[in-house]
Every structure is written in structure tokens, then in C-alpha cells.
C-alpha positions as CSV (number, residue, x, y, z in Angstrom):
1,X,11.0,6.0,-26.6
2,X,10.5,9.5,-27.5
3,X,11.1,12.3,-26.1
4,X,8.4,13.4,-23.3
5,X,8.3,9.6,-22.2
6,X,9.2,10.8,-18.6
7,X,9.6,14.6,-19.0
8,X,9.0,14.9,-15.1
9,X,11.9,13.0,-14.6
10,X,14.4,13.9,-17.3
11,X,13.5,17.7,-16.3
12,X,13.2,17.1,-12.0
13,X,15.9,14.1,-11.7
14,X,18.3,13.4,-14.3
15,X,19.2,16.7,-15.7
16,X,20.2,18.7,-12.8
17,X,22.2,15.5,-11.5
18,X,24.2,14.6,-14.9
19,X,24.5,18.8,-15.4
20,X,26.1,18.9,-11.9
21,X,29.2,17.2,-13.3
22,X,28.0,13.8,-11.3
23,X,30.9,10.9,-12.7
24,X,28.9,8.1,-10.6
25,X,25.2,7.3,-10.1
26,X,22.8,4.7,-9.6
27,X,19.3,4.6,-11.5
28,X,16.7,2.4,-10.2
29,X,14.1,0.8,-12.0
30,X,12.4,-2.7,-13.2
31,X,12.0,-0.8,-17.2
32,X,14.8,-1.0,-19.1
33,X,13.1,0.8,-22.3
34,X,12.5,3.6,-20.2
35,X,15.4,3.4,-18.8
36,X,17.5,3.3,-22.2
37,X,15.2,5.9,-23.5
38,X,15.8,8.5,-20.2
39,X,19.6,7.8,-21.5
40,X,19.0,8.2,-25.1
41,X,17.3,11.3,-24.4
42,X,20.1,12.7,-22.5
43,X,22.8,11.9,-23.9
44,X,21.2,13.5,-27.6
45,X,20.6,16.8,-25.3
46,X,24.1,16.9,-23.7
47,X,25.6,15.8,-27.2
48,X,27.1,12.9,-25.4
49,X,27.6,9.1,-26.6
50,X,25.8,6.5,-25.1
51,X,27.6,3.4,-24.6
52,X,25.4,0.4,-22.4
53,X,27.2,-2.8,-21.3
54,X,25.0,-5.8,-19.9
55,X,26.1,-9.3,-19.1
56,X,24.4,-10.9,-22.3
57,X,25.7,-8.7,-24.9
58,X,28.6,-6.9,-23.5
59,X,29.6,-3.4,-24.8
60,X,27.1,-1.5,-27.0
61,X,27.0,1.7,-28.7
62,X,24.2,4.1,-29.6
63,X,23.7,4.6,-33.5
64,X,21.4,7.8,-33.5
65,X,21.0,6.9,-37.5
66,X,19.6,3.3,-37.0
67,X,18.0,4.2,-33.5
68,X,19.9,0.9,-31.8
69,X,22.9,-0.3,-30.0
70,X,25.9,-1.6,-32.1
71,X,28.2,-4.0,-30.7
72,X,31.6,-2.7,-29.9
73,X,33.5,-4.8,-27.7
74,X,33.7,-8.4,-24.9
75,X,35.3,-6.6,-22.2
76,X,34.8,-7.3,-18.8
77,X,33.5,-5.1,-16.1
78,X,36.6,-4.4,-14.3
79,X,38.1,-3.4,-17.8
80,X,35.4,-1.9,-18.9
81,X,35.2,0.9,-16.1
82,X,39.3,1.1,-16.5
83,X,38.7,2.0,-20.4
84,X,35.9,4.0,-19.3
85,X,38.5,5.8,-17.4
86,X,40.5,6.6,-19.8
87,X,38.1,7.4,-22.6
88,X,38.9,10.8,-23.9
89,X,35.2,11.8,-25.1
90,X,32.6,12.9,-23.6
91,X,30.0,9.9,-22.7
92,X,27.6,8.1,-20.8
93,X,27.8,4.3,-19.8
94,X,24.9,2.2,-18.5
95,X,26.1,-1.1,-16.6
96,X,22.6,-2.8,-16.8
97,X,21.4,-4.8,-13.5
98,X,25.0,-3.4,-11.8
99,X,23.7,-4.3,-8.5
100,X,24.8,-8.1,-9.1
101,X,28.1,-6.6,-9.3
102,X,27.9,-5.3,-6.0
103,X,26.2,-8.2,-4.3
104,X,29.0,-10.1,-1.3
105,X,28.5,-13.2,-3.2
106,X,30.4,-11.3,-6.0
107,X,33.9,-12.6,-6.0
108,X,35.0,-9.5,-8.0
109,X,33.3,-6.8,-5.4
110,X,36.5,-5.7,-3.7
111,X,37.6,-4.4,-7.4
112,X,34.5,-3.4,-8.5
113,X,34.1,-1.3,-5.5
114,X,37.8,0.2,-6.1
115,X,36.9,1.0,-9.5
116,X,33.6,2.8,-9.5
117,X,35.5,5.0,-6.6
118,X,37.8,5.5,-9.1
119,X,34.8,6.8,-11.1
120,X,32.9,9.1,-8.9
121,X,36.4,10.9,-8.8
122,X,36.9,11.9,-12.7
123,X,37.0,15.5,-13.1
124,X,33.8,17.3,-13.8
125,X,35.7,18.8,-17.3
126,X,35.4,15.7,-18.9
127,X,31.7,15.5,-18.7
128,X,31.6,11.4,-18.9
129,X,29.0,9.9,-16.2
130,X,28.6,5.7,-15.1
131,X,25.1,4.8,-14.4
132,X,24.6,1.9,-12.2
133,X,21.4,0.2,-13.8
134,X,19.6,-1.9,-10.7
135,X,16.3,-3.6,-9.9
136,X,16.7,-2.3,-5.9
137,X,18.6,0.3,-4.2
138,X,22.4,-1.2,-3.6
139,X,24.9,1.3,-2.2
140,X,27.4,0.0,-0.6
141,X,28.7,2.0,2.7
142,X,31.7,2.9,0.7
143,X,29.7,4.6,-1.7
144,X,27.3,6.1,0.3
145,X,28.5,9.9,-0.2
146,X,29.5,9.1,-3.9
147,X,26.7,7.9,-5.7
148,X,23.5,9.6,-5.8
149,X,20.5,7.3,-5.9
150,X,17.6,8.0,-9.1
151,X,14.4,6.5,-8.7
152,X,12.7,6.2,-12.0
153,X,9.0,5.9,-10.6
154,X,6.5,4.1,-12.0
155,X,4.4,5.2,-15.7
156,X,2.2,7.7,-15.4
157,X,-0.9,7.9,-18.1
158,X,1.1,9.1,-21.0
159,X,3.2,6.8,-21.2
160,X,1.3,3.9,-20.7
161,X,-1.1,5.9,-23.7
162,X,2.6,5.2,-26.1
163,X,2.5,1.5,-24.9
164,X,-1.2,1.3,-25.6
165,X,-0.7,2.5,-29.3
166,X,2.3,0.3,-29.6
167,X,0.4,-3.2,-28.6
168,X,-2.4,-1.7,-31.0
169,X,-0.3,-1.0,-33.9
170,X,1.1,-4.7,-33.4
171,X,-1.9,-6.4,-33.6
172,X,-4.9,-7.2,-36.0
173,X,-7.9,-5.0,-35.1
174,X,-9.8,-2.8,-37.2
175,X,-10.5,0.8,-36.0
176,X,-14.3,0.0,-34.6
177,X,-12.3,-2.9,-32.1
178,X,-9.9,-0.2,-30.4
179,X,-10.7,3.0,-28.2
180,X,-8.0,4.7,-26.0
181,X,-9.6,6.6,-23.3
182,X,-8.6,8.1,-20.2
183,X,-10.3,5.5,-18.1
184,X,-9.0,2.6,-19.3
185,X,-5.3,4.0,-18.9
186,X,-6.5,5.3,-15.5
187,X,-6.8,1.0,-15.4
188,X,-3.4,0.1,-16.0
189,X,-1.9,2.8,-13.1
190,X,0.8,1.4,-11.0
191,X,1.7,-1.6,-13.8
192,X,5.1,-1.2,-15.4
193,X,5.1,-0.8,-19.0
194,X,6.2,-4.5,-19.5
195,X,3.4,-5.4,-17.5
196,X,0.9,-2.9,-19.4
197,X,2.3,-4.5,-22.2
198,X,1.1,-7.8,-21.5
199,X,-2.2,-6.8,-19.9
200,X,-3.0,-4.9,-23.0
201,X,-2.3,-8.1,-25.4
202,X,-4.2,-10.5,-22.9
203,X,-7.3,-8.1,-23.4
204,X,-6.9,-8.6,-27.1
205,X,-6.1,-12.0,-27.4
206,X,-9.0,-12.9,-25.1
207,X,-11.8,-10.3,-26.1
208,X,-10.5,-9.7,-29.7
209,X,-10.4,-6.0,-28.7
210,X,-9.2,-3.1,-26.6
211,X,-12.0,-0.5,-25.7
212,X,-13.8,1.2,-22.0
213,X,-15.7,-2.3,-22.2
214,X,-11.7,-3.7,-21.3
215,X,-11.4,-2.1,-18.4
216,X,-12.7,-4.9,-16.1
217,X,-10.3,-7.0,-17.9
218,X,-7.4,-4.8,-17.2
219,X,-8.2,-4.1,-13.7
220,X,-8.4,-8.0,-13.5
221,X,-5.3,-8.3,-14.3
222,X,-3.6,-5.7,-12.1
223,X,-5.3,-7.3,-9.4
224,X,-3.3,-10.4,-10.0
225,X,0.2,-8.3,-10.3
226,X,-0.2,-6.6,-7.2
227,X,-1.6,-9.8,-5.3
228,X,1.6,-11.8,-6.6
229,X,3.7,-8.9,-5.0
230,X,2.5,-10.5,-2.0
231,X,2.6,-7.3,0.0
232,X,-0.5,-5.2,-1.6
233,X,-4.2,-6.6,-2.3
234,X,-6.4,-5.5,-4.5
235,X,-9.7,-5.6,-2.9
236,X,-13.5,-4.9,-4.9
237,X,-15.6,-3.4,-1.9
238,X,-19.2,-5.1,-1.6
239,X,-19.7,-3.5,1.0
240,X,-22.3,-0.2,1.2
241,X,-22.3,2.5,3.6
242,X,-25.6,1.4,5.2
243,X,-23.6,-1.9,5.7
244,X,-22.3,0.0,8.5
245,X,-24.0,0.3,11.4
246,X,-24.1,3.4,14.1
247,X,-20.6,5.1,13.9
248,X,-22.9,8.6,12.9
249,X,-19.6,11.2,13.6
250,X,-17.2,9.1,12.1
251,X,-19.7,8.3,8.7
252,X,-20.2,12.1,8.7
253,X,-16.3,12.7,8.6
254,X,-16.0,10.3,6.0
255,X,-18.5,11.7,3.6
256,X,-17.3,15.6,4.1
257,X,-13.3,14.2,3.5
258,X,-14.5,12.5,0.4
259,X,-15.1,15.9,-1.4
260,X,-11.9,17.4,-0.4
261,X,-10.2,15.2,-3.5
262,X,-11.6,17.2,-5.9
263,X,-10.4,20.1,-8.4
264,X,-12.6,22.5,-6.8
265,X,-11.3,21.8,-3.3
266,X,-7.7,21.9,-5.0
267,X,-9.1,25.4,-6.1
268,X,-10.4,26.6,-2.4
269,X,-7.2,25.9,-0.8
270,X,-7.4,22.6,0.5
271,X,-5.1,19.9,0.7
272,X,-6.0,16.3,0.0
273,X,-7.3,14.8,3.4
274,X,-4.1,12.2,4.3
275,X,-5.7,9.2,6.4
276,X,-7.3,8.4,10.2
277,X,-6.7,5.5,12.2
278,X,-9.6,3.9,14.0
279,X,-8.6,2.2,17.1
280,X,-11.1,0.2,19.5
281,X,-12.5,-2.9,20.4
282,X,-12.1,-5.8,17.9
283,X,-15.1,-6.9,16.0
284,X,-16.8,-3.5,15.9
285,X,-16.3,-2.2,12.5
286,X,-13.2,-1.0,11.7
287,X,-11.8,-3.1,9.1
288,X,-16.0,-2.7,7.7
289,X,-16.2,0.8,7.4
290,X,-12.7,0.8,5.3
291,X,-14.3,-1.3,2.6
292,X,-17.8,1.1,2.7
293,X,-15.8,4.1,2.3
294,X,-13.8,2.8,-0.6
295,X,-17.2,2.2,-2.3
296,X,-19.0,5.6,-0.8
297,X,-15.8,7.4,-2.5
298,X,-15.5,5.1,-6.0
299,X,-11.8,5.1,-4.7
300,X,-9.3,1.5,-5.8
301,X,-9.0,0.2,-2.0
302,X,-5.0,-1.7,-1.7
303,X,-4.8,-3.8,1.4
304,X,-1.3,-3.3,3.0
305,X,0.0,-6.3,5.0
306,X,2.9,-4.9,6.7
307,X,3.6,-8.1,7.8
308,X,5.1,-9.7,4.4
309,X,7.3,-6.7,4.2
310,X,10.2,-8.2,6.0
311,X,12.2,-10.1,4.0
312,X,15.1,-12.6,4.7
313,X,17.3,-11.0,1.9
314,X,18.9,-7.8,3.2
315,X,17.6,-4.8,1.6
316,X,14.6,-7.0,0.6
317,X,12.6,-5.1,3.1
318,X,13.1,-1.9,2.4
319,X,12.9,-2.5,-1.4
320,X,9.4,-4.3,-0.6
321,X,8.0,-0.8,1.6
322,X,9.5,1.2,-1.2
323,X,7.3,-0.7,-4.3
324,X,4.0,-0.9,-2.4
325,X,4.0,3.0,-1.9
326,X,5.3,3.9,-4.9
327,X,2.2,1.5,-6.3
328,X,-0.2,3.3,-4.3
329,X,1.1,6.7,-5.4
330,X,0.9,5.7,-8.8
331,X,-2.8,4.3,-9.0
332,X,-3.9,7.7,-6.7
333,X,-6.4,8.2,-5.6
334,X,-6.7,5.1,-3.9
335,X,-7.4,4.2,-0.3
336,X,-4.6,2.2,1.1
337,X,-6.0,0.4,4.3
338,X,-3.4,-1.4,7.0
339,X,-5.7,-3.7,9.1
340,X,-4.0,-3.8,12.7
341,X,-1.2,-1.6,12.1
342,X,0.1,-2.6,15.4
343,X,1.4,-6.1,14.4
344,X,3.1,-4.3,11.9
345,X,5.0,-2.0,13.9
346,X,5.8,-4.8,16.0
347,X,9.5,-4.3,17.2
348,X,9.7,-0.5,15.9
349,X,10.6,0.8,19.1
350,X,13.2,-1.8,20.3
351,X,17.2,-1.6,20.1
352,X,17.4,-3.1,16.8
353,X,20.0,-5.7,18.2
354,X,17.3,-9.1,16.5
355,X,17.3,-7.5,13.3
356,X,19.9,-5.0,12.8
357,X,17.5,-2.6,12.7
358,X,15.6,-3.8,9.6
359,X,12.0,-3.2,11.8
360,X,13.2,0.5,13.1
361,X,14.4,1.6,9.6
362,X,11.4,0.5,7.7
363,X,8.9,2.0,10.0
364,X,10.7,5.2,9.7
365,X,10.4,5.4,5.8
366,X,6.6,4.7,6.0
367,X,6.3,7.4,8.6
368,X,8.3,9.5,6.8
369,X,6.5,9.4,3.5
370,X,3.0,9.5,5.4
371,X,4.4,13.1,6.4
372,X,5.7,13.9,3.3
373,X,3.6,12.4,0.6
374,X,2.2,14.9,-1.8
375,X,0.2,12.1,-4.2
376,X,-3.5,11.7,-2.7
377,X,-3.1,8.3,-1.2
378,X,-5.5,8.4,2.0
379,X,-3.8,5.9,4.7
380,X,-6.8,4.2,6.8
381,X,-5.2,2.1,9.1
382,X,-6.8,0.4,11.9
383,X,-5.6,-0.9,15.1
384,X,-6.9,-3.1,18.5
385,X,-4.0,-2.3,20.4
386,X,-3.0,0.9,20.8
387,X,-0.2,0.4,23.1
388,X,1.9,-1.1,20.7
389,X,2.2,2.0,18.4
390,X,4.8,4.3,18.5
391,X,4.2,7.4,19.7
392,X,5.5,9.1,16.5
393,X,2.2,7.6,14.8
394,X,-0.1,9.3,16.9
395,X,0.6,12.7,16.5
396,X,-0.8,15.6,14.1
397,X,0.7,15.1,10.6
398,X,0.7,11.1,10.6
399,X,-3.2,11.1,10.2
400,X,-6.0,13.4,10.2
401,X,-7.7,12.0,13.1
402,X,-7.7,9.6,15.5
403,X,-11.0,8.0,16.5
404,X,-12.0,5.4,18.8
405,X,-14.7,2.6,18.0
406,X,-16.1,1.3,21.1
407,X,-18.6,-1.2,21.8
408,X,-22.4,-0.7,19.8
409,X,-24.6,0.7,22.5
410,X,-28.2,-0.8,22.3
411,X,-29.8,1.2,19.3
412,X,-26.5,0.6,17.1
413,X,-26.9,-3.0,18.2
414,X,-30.3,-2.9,16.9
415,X,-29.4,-2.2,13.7
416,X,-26.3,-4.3,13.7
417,X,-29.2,-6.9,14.0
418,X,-31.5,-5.4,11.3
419,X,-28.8,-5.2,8.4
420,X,-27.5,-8.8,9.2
421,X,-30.9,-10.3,9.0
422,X,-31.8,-8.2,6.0
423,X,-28.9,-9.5,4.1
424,X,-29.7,-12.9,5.0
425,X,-32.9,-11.9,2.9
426,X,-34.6,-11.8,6.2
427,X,-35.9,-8.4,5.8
428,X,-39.8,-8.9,6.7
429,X,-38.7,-11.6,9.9
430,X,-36.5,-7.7,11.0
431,X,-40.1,-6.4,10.7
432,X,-41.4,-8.7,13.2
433,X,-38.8,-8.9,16.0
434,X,-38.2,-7.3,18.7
435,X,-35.0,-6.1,18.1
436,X,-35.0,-3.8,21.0
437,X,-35.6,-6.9,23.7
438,X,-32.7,-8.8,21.4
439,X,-30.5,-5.5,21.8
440,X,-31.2,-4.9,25.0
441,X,-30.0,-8.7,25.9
442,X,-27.1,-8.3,24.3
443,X,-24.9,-5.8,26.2
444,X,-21.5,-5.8,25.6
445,X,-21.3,-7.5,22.4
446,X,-19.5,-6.2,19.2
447,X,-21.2,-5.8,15.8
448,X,-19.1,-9.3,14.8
449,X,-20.5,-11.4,17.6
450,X,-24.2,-10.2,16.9
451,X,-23.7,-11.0,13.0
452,X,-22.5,-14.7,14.2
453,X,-25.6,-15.3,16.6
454,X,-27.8,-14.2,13.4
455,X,-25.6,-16.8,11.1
456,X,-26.2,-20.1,14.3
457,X,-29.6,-18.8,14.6
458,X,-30.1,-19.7,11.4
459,X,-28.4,-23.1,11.4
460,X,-29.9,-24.1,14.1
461,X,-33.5,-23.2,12.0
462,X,-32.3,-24.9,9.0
463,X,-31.2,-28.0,10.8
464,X,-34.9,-28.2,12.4
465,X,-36.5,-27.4,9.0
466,X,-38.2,-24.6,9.9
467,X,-37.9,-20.7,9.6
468,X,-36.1,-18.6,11.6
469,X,-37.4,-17.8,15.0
470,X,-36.4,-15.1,17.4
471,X,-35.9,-17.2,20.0
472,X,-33.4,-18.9,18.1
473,X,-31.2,-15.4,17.6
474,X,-31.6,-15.3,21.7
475,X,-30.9,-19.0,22.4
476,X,-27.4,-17.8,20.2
477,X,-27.1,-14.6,22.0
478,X,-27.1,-16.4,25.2
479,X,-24.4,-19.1,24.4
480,X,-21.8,-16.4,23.3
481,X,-19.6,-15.7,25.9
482,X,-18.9,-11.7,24.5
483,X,-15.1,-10.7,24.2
484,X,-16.0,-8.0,26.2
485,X,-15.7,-9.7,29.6
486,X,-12.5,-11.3,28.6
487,X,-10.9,-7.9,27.8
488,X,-12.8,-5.7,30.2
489,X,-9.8,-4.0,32.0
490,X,-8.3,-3.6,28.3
491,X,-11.0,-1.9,27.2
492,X,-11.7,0.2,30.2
493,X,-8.0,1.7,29.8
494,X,-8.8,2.3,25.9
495,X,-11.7,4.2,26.6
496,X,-9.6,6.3,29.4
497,X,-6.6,7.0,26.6
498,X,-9.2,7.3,23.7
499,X,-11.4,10.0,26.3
500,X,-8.6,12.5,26.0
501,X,-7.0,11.4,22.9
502,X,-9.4,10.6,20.3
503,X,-12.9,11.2,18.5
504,X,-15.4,9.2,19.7
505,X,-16.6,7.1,16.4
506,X,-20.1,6.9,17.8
507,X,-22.6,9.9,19.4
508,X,-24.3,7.2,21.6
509,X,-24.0,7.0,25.3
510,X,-21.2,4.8,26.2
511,X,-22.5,1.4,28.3
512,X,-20.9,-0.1,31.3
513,X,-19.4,-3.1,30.5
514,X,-21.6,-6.4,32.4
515,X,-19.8,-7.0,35.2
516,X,-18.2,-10.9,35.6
517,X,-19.9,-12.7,38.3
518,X,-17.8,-15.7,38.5
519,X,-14.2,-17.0,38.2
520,X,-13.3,-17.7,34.1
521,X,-10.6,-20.4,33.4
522,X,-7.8,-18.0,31.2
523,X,-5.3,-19.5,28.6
524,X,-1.7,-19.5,30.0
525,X,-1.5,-16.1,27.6
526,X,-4.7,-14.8,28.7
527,X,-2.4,-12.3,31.1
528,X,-4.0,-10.3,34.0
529,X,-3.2,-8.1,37.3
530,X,-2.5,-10.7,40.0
531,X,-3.3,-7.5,42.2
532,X,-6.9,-6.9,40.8
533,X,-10.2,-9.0,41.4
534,X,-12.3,-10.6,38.5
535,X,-14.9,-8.5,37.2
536,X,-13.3,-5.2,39.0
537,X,-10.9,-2.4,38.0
538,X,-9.2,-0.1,39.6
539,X,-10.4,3.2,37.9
540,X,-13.6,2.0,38.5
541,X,-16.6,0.0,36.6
């Protein structure tokens, strides 16, 4: 690796730590090359020797004339931090994946533990430093005021540029079947080098070539990384902004933000916009207009499920929140969209005493780095039950802003209608109907139920071998029993919070919701006021 492989970090992280006299730290990363070469790089500057022990190969030294370790001895790690001890030159030593060491299974922990206190307390004169090489952050409590923790973040552009030439200048092609550009780097943001590695040699093993046209190819396979993370997707928005329908304030919100990414907005002062949350009524866009706005701003769009964070491992967790932001930050500007945040946040705000606190502690680093996150990463997160989010969410800082999505009113449901029919290539039949009699039977109904009496509509034609008929989107309209009714008295109390809280999504006139005129059998978890009467409430209709 040479020498301004990681200049950010050599200059921002390591220096300042190794130059403070630190005997004991722990460096965090899945790249070993980088890792090594961070090391190499140090230890040349400080005039230091760099000595590396892993379980495969034992102790190694660093031969600045042949640029590679030498084999020096078989020792063991707890003999190998007592020699380090007592090593009378001035060095650096790299235990490679040193958090097995410090795993409880470890039958040696208590010693190892001993030991590398015995480390962090050499004196500062003798200028020799043990870096605990790990996968995951591992610091045991006894530790936790003695060994600072070094993140090396993921490979920016330049260095996946040095990978790109090295997987070039190992293969076969001729100078017309290779072309580095900005873009197709941009591509392989948020991959580790190993993985660049192998993304890059796919593209040539399967296309005979690595050029812009590769790009698709490399964002292909990124797509499959992340997925296999199993906490990040990697989504390809086919959706338009006139996909959308109504939601005028919010759409114009959108678009202005979109701009503010820019080096010219960099240049008037602004700051890149950091998210919103939608909150509303289920089925009425939300999770739609996250896709559109990915597409209207040409931004990558990572789905968060903060669901599969929580692992059974402990630390597992929090080293799972840790990699899925630091992937987003690294393929920024991105759009990094977490459909019902709620269920995430699940168990946030209890005592901690089911899970030790696993749910509290995660929660607080996301909300924490959505304060503090410099990287333009814009956090759209949407929710259908805002009750369940802590109150630390909602305020100024978190997001942007907060808007509420109710129910379509009748001209939004109009053209809910229109866009669903004309992508069922139904374009001239929109021409013919009368929407507004459709819209105006419809009341209450969310932008998802009127797309699915479109789709049985046209079952229902295609079983009778005929074309679709407006009567048929009617019949449809009339068999669907609308959320709306179920969830009235929920709704009622998000449109009191969201009146004083929130931006209204939509400029339209907000409906009363159809009142219920008879008694509806409710599921056992179907909860409601035994106090109020069906189809009433008691702030009113």
C-alpha cells in the first residue's frame, strides 16, 4: 500500500493517537492490507519496527528492503505480549483478529486480559504501542479507559482507483478494453477493497473488460454484498414522480431539498438537507414517494430494515448498526429509507431488563449519528404509528421535517385512479370514465386500496373475456371494506397530533371520515375504547 492510501486517517486517527505515547489500542477493520499498510506507514514515519503476529503464521517482522514480513518466532500470545514487554526498542506489534483472544469462550482471557493491562501501562519513553487487530469492536469493561478504539472506515475513491489498477495490471487486457473513471469508482463505494477486488475481476472475467459500460456490472454486484449483509437493500427505483399522486407541499419540498446537495449550495452556505419522516395513514404513499424521490434526485436508495439489526451474539447488534451507516456514508449521497421506523424502535424506551439494554443502546447510536453525521446521507423514514416513537426522534435536529400523509381527498383520488389505470396501459379507458363519480364513491380510501379495486376490476374483466368496464372498478370499490373505518379513532388522534405537530403532506381539504353505521366483528387484537360507541369519538367526527 503506499503512502496516501488512507491519508485522512493516518493524518486525523492514527498519528495523533500513536504520537500521544498510547502503549494499547484497538484498530477495527475487515482490510487487513490496509490495515498492514496504515502500520507500515507509521511505523517508517515514527522510525519504529513493525512486528505482526497472527494465529497462522505467528511472529513476523517488517523487512523495509524486501517490502514483507519475515518470520521470527512460534511464540504464543501470552509470551508474546510478556517479550513485547520487555523488548528494549522502540516498536509496534499488530495481534491480527485479537478479538478471539478476548472472546469468554477463550480459556486464556483471564491472562490475556492481565497482560494487555500490563501493556496500556509501559512508559510513554519507550515509544512501543500493541494494536489489537479486530473484525468488531471488543473492549472488555476492564479495558474500557485503556484502550482507545480506531475505526478504519471504509475506501474512499482513491483507494479503490489503486485496487482498480492493481486487478488491471493483473489481467490480460489491452489498453482499448480498460478505462478508469470517476463513475465507475463512484460504483464500487461502500465495497471493501477485497470486495472491489473481486467485483472488479468478475467484470473482466465476464465482459472481457473494465470500462463506464461496467458500471451496471459493478453496481450489480454491490447490490448482492449489501443484500447478503442482510441489514441494507439495495433498491433500483421504477418508480417516477408522477407515480405519485397529490402530496403537492410535500413533492415541492422534495424538489427544492434536492438542489441543496450541490457545490453551489455548499458555496451559498447551506448544509446538506439531513432527512423527514412521513407519518400517516398506511397505504397512502409514503413508502411510494421514497422510491420517486430517489429517482427525481439520481440518488442510490439503501433500504434499512432495523429489524435484522438485533443479533443473538452480543455486540452483534451494535457491530450490525455500525456497518450499515458506515455503508451509507460511504456510498453518499444516497437516500437511506427506514419503512415503519416504529417497529424498529420497538422496546427503545423500556428498562432494558429483556435485553440488557441491547434495544436502548442501539437506538441511541442511530440517533446520535443522525445528529451528528457530517456525510450527506438523507434519512427518509416513514412511520404508521407515531406513538411508538421516542420523543427524542421527533424533535428539530433528528429530521428536517415532519409531515403527515393523510387520507387522498377526492381529486387526489382521482388521480390515484388515472395513474393506476394508465399503467395498466389503460390510458384511453382513464379518458372515458368518470373518475370524479368513482372518486367521489370512494371516500375514505387510501391510494393502496384504490390501486387494488383497479387490479380486481380487471380480473374480474379478464375472467369474463371482455374489456374493462367502469362498473367493474365500482363493483370493486364497493366490496372493499376501507381501513379507514377500522382505524377511525386512530386516525382521528393522528390528524389531532399531526395538526399541531407536523406539515400537512397534502394542500387539499381534509374529509370526514364515513361514519360506521353498524356493529363490525374485531379480531381479539383489533383493541378499542370499551367507553366509546362504534362509529363515534370523543373529540368529535
Amino acid at each position: 500500500m503506499s503512502d496516501e492510501i488512507d491519508a485522512d486517517f493516518d493524518e486525523d486517527i492514527l498519528r495523533p493517537i500513536l504520537e500521544s505515547g498510547v502503549s494499547l489500542c484497538q484498530l477495527v477493520s475487515h482490510e487487513w492490507e490496509r490495515v498492514d499498510g496504515a502500520l507500515i506507514t507509521a511505523a517508517l514515519r515514527m522510525n519504529r519496527t513493525l512486528y505482526k503476529w497472527s494465529g497462522a503464521l505467528r511472529l513476523q517482522r517488517w523487512n523495509n528492503s524486501t517490502s514483507q514480513f519475515d518470520a521470527v518466532d512460534e511464540m504464543m500470545p501470552i509470551e508474546l505480549m510478556e517479550w513485547f514487554r520487555d523488548l528494549e526498542e522502540q516498536a509496534l506489534l499488530l495481534i491480527e483478529d485479537g478479538h478471539i483472544l478476548l472472546e469468554p469462550n477463550n480459556a486464556e482471557r483471564a491472562f490475556v486480559l492481565w497482560w494487555l493491562r500490563e501493556m496500556a501501562r509501559m512508559p510513554k519513553h519507550q515509544q512501543k504501542c500493541l494494536v489489537i487487530g479486530s473484525v468488531h469492536p471488543t473492549v472488555p469493561l476492564e479495558l474500557d479507559k485503556e484502550m482507545p478504539l480506531l475505526h478504519l472506515s471504509l475506501p474512499r475513491r482513491e483507494t479503490l482507483g489503486i485496487i482498480f489498477d492493481h486487478v488491471v495490471a493483473e489481467s490480460n487486457l489491452q489498453p482499448h478494453q480498460i478505462e478508469k473513471s470517476e463513475a465507475l469508482l463512484d460504483a464500487a463505494l461502500g465495497l471493501t477493497i477485497m470486495e472491489a477486488r473481486l467485483a472488479f475481476g468478475k467484470a473482466i472475467a465476464v465482459r472481457q473488460r473494465l470500462t463506464s459500460t461496467e458500471i451496471d456490472f459493478i453496481i450489480g454486484e454491490k447490490e448482492r454484498i449489501i443484500r447478503q449483509s442482510g441489514v441494507l437493500e439495495y433498491f433500483h427505483p421504477k418508480t417516477g414522480w408522477d407515480d405519485v399522486g397529490g402530496l403537492g407541499p410535500l413533492k415541492r419540498w422534495l424538489k427544492s431539498r434536492g438542489r441543496a446537495f450541490s457545490s453551489q449550495a455548499k458555496a451559498f452556505g447551506l448544509e446538506p438537507p439531513r432527512g423527514a419522516l412521513l407519518l400517516g395513514v398506511p397505504g397512502c404513499g409514503k413508502s411510494l414517494t421514497a422510491k420517486a424521490v430517489a429517482g427525481l434526485w439520481r440518488f442510490p436508495l439503501l433500504r434499512f430494515d432495523l429489524g435484522r439489526v438485533f443479533g443473538g451474539v452480543v455486540g452483534e447488534s451494535e457491530a450490525n448498526m455500525r456497518k450499515a451507516l458506515e455503508v451509507a456514508e460511504a456510498i453518499s449521497p444516497c437516500i437511506l429509507w427506514i419503512d415503519e421506523i416504529e417497529k424498529g424502535m420497538a422496546g427503545s424506551q423500556g428498562s432494558g431488563s429483556l435485553d440488557s439494554g441491547v434495544t436502548a443502546r442501539v437506538m441511541g447510536t442511530f440517533l446520535t449519528w443522525m445528529q451528528e453525521k457530517q456525510d450527506p446521507v438523507f434519512v427518509f423514514a416513514t412511520s404508521n404509528n407515531i406513538s411508538q416513537l421516542p420523543p427524542e426522534m421527533l424533535r428539530k435536529g433528528r429530521f428536517d421535517e415532519i409531515f403527515f400523509v393523510d387520507l387522498p381527498a377526492q381529486k387526489t383520488r382521482e388521480e390515484i385512479l388515472r395513474i393506476h389505470l394508465e399503467k395498466k396501459d389503460r390510458g384511453d379507458l382513464a379518458e372515458d370514465f368518470d373518475l370524479e363519480a368513482l372518486a367521489k364513491a370512494s371516500p375514505g380510501y387510501s391510494g393502496a386500496e384504490l390501486e387494488e379495486a383497479v387490479k380486481d376490476a380487471l380480473f374480474q374483466a379478464f375472467d369474463e373475456g371482455r374489456e374493462l368496464e367502469q362498473q367493474d372498478i365500482a363493483a370493486s370499490l364497493e366490496a372493499t371494506y376501507p381501513l379507514s373505518k377500522t382505524m377511525r379513532e386512530n386516525i382521528l388522534e393522528m390528524r389531532k397530533w399531526a395538526k399541531f405537530r407536523a406539515r400537512l403532506a397534502s394542500e387539499e381539504v381534509t374529509e370526514i371520515l364515513p361514519e360506521m353505521t353498524e356493529e363490525i366483528p374485531r379480531l381479539a387484537t383489533e383493541r378499542r375504547n370499551l367507553f366509546v360507541k362504534e362509529g363515534q369519538h370523543p373529540n368529535g367526527a
